[in-house]
DODOPA-491874 format. One line per field, with one value per residue (C-alpha): z, x, y. Coordinates in steps of 0.25 Angstrom, whole numbers. Last residue first. Layout:
% DODOPA-491874
Z (Z,...)
X (X,...)
Y (Y,...)
This chain:
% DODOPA-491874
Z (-110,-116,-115,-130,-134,-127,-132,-148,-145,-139,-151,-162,-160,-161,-154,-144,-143,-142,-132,-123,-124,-133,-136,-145,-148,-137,-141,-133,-142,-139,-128,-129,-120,-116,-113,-105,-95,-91,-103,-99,-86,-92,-104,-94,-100,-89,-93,-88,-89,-81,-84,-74,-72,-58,-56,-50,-47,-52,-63,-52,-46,-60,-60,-47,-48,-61,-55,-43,-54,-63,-53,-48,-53,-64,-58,-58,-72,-70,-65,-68,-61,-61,-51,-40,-28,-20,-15,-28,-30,-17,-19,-32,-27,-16,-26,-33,-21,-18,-32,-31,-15,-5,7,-2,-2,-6,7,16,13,28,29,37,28,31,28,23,21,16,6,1,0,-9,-23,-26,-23,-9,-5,-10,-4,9,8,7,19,28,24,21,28,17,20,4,6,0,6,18,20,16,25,26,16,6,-7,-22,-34,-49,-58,-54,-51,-54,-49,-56,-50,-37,-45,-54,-44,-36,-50,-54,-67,-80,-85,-86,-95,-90,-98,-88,-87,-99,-104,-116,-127,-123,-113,-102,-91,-87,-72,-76,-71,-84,-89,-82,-84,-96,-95,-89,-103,-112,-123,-114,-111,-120,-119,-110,-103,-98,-97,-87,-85,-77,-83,-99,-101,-115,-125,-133,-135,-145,-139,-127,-123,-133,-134,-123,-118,-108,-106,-117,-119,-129,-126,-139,-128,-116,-109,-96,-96,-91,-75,-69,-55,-45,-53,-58,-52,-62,-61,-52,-51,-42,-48,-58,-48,-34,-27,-33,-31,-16,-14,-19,-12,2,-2,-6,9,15,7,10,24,25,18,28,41,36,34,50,55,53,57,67,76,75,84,93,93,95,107,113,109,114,127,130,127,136,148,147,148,138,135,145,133,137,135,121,115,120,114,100,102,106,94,85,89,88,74,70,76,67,54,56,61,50,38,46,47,30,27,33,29,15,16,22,9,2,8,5,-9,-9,0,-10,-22,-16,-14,-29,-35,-23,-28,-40,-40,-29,-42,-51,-44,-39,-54,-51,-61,-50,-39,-46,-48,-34,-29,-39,-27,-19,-29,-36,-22,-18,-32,-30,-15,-20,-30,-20,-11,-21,-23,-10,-8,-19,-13,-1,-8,-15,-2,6,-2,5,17,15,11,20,32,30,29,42,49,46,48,62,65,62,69,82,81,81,93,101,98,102,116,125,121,104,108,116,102,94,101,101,89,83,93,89,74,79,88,72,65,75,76,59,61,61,50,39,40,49,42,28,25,30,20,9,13,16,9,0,-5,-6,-13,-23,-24,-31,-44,-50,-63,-58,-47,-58,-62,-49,-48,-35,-23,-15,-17,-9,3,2,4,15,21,21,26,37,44,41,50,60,63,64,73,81,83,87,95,108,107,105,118,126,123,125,139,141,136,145,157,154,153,166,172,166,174,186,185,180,195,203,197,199,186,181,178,185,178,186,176,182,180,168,163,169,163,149,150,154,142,134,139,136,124,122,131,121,107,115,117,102,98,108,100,87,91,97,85,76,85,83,68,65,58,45,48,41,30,25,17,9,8,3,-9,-10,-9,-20)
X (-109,-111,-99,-99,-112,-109,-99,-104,-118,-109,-101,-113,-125,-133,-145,-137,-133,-149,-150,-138,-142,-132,-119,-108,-93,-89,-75,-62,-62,-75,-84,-101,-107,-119,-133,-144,-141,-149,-147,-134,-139,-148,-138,-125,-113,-103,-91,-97,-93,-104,-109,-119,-127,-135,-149,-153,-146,-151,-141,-129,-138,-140,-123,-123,-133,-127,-114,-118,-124,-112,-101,-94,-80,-83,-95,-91,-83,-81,-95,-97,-109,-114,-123,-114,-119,-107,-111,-114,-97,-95,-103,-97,-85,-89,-94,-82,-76,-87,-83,-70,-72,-69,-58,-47,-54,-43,-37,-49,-65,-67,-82,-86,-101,-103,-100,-113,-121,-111,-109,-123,-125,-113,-119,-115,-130,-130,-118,-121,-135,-128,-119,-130,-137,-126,-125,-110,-99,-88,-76,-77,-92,-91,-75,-79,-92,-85,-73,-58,-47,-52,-57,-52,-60,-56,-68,-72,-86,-86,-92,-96,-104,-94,-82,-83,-86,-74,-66,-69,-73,-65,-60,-74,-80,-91,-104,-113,-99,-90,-81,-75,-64,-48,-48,-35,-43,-43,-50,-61,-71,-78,-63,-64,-77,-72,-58,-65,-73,-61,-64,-53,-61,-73,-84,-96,-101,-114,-120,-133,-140,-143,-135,-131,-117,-114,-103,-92,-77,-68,-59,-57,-44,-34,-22,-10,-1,-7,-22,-33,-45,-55,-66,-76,-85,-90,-103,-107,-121,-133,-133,-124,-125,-114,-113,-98,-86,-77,-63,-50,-42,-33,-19,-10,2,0,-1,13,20,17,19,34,35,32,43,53,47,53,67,69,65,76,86,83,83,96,102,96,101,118,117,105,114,128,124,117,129,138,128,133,148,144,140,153,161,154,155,169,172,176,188,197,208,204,191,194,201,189,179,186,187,172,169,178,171,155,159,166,152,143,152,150,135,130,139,133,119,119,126,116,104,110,111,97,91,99,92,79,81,86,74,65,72,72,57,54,62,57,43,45,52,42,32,39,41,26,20,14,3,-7,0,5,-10,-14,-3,-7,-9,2,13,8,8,23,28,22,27,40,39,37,46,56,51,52,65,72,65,71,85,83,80,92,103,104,107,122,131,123,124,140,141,134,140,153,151,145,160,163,152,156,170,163,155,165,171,157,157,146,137,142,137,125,120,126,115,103,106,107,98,88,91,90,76,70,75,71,58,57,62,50,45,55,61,52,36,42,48,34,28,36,35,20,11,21,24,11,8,18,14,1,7,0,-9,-21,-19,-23,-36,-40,-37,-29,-36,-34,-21,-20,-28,-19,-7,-14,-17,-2,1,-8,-5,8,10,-1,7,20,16,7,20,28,19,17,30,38,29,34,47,48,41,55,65,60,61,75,78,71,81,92,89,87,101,108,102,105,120,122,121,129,142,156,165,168,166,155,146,154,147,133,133,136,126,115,119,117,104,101,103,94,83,82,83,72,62,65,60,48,44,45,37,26,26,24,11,7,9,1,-12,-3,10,14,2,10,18,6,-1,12,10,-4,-2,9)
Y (-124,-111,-102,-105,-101,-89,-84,-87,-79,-68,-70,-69,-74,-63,-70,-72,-58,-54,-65,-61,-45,-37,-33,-40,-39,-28,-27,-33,-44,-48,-43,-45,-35,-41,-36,-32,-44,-53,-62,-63,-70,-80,-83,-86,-83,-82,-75,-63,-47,-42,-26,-21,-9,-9,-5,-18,-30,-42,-43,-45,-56,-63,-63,-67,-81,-84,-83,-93,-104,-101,-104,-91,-88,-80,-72,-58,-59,-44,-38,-23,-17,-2,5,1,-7,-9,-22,-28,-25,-32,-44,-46,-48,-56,-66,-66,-70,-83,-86,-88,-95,-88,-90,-84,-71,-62,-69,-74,-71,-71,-74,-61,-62,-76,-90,-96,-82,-76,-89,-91,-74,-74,-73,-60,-56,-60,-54,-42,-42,-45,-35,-24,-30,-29,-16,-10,-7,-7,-17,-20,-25,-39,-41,-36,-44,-58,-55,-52,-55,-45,-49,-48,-52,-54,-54,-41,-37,-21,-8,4,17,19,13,23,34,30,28,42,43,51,39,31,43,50,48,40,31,34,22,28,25,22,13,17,18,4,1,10,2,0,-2,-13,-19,-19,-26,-37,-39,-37,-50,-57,-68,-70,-61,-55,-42,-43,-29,-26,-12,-3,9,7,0,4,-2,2,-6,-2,-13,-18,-28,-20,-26,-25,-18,-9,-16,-11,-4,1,7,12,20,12,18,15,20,28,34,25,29,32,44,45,54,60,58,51,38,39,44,36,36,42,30,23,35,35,22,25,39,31,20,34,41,29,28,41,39,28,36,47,37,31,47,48,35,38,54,51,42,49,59,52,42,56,58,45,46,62,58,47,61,70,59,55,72,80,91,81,77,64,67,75,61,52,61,60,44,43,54,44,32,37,41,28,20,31,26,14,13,22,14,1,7,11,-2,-12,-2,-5,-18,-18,-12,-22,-34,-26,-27,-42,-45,-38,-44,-59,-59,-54,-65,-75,-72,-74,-87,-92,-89,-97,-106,-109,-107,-122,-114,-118,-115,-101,-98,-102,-91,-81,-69,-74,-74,-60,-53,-59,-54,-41,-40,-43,-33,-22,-26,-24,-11,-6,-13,-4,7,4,3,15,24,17,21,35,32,26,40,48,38,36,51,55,42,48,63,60,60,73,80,71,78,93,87,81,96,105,97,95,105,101,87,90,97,85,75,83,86,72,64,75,70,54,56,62,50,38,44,45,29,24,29,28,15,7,14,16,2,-4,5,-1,-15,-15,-4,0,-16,-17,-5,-9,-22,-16,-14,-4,-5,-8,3,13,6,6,20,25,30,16,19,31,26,14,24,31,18,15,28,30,16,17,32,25,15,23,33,23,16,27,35,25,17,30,36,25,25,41,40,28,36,48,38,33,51,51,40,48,59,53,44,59,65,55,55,71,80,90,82,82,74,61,51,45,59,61,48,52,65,60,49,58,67,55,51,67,65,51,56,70,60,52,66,68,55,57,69,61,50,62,69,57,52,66,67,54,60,61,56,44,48,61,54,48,62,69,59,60,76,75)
């Protein structure tokens, strides 16, 4: 509940002051605006001919003060507001990031992530106009309202009694209408949400729908998802339409009959011209926050239901927690008859043991689908659902802390994401971090040609759409040598690079002293595998075969077979 509460509190943490000095000049507005209409009372009785308290020099002086407050108040709005507002996103998106940056890896995996693009974005865009901006708007309407109906019961208790009755009917049109609003924002919400999806999965398998000529198709999807948003937010403005024109109805009959009710008492002679045009305009104070304020209320609902959304979504399956590890790995990495497999379908690792002794190097080889990947992730605790043991220096992989996992272990993956922004950044994460460190990691991924041509700031581009495959598994590697963990996992980390440039970044990983290494590799390369201390033959989800390269050649048995093979 305190993460929850935490979010909530984020509009205003560190940002009260800005509030309270908003909110004080809404109630120094809702004061010029009554006093506007006492003004305008005085000055009609003053032309009417009914004797008034105030000359006509002394009402224009006056009402040039109440101009000149207007205008104090204008300027410290245009002041406060903004930085109100800015700082209130600002705060809770990054507090909503923070959040979800504390969630399990293995935990967002499974998530959708167009939900937090849509909160991030459309949701949080929602809150800030429709909840935000108009809590000033709410609290200048309620002072409006007593400030209003106090001068009308000093001014006459009957006009008053008569103006009660009337407020009735935009009171019940607003009540009756507000409430729909929440579910149709959600209903947005959500619909957002899968266009974003849809919109996310277009863009990011555009050369694979090019070359499929899947073009169709894909513009059918998109339009699918496009036409539900609109459709959703197309309703939403419906029922604002009917909301405002039941409010605007029903407040314009109001404003009638008490003009028509004052009518009859002036020429009766029990008010004056003056007293009845004042409470036609303090009977639209009056009616102002009775057809805003259940909009207002339906609105916040609907806010605070967007906020609970995000809120939801943060706080299910709970940051990874545990035992912290050494930063060093002591003795072994030790798996215990693991078995895993993905929800629904058949077992990918099976019965599988092995032991990863410190400092020293495993190749991990096999035919596609023999569960090599899916090792290094369960290494990296990205699937805890493996029955049997993984225990690091004794302590079973479920029971660790990620950050002290993922302080001892780090991994080369064979899919690579990069920042639009520079060479260095996307090596060094946006860390600060010696020139001569990045350098050397630069060097021994293979980049120091390139750096070295075009530059560390090289702009890498969209998801670094200005690099080559191999120059951005490069980068990858980079950073994971940068971070100098104790233990080395390498995912297919040379895939994409020719076999001259891999052999080169394989022997360099190999080189690197004190460090445990486990490469899965497709690649089989004699002089390289040789270097290893052995190799963990996968088939069938089983480890089939075990050894150094010459002693399983020797064997001749399915490593001697896959090998052959991938000779050409």
């Amino acid at each position: 509940m305190k993460k929850r509460d935490g979010l909530r509190r984020a509009f205003f943490r560190r940002n009260r002051l800005l509030f309270c000095a908003v909110l004080a000049v809404s109630a120094f507005m809702a004061a010029l605006n009554l006093l506007l209409s006492v003004l305008l009372q005085q000055l009609l009785d003053l032309a009417s001919g009914v004797p008034v308290g105030y000359t006509l020099p002394q009402l224009v002086g006056i009402c040039a003060a109440v101009l000149a407050g207007i205008l104090a108040a204008g300027a410290v709005t245009c002041f406060a507001k903004p930085r109100f507002l800015c700082r209130a996103m600002t705060q809770y998106k990054e507090e909503a990031f923070r959040a979800l940056t504390k969630k399990g890896a293995a935990a967002f995996s499974e998530e959708n992530t167009s939900l937090y693009l849509s909160a991030l974005s459309n949701d949080a865009n929602t809150i800030e106009t429709s909840y935000l901006e108009k809590l000033f708007d709410c609290a200048t309407d309620l002072l409006l309202f007593a400030g209003a109906l106090a001068l009308m019961l000093w001014y006459s208790p009957i006009m008053t009694l008569a103006a009660a009755l009337f407020a009735a009917l935009p009171a019940l049109a607003a009540v009756l209408t507000g409430g729909r609003l929440a579910p149709a924002e959600r209903e947005v919400s959500r619909r957002n949400e899968n266009f974003v999806s849809a919109l996310r999965d277009c863009l990011a398998g555009f050369a694979v729908l090019k070359s499929m000529k899947a073009e169709t198709q894909a513009f059918r999807l998109f339009s699918e998802s496009c036409r539900a948003a609109e459709k959703a937010k197309s309703r939403r403005r419906a029922l604002n339409t009917v909301i405002s024109t039941a409010s605007a109805f029903s407040g314009a009959a109001a404003q009638l009959g008490i003009l028509l009710t004052g009518a009859a008492l002036a020429l009766s002679g029990s008010l004056t011209p003056g007293v009845v045009f004042v409470f036609v305009q303090l009977m639209g104070l009056l009616l102002e926050p009775i057809s805003v304020l259940p909009g207002f209320f339906a609105n916040r609902k609907a806010a605070l239901a967007l906020v609970q959304k995000l809120e939801g979504a943060l706080a299910a399956r709970a940051p990874d927690g545990g035992k912290a590890l050494s930063p060093v790995l002591r003795s072994a990495v030790e798996l215990r008859d693991v078995s895993f497999s993905y929800p629904g379908g058949e077992p990918v690792l099976q019965h599988l043991s092995a032991r990863i002794e410190a400092g020293k190097s495993y190749a991990v080889v096999g035919a596609s689908g023999s569960g090599k990947s899916t090792l290094l992730g369960l290494l990296m605790r990205a699937f805890p659902s493996y029955t049997g043991e993984i225990c690091i220096d004794g302590t079973e992989l479920r029971d660790v802390s990620a950050s002290s996992l993922y302080s001892l272990v780090s991994l080369i993956r064979q899919d690579v994401f990069l920042f639009q922004s520079s060479l260095r950044d996307n090596v060094t994460l946006f860390c600060d971090v010696p020139a001569a460190e990045v350098e050397r990691a630069v060097r021994l991924a293979g980049l120091g040609e390139f750096a070295q041509r075009r530059g560390l700031d090289f702009p890498c581009g969209e998801n670094g759409n200005a690099l080559s495959g191999g120059e951005r598994q490069r980068v990858s590697i980079a950073r994971s040598l940068l971070r100098r963990t104790p233990v080395l996992l390498a995912d297919e980390a040379t895939a994409s690079l020719d076999r001259e440039t891999a052999f080169r970044v394989t022997s360099s990983l190999l080189d690197l002293e004190g460090l445990t290494r486990v490469v899965v590799t497709h690649a089989l390369d004699a002089p390289l595998l040789r270097r290893f201390d052995e190799l963990l033959v996968l088939r069938g989800g089983t480890i089939a075969e075990r050894g150094s390269f010459d002693a399983l050649m020797e064997e001749r048995g399915y490593f001697y077979s896959l090998y052959t093979v991938s000779q050409p």
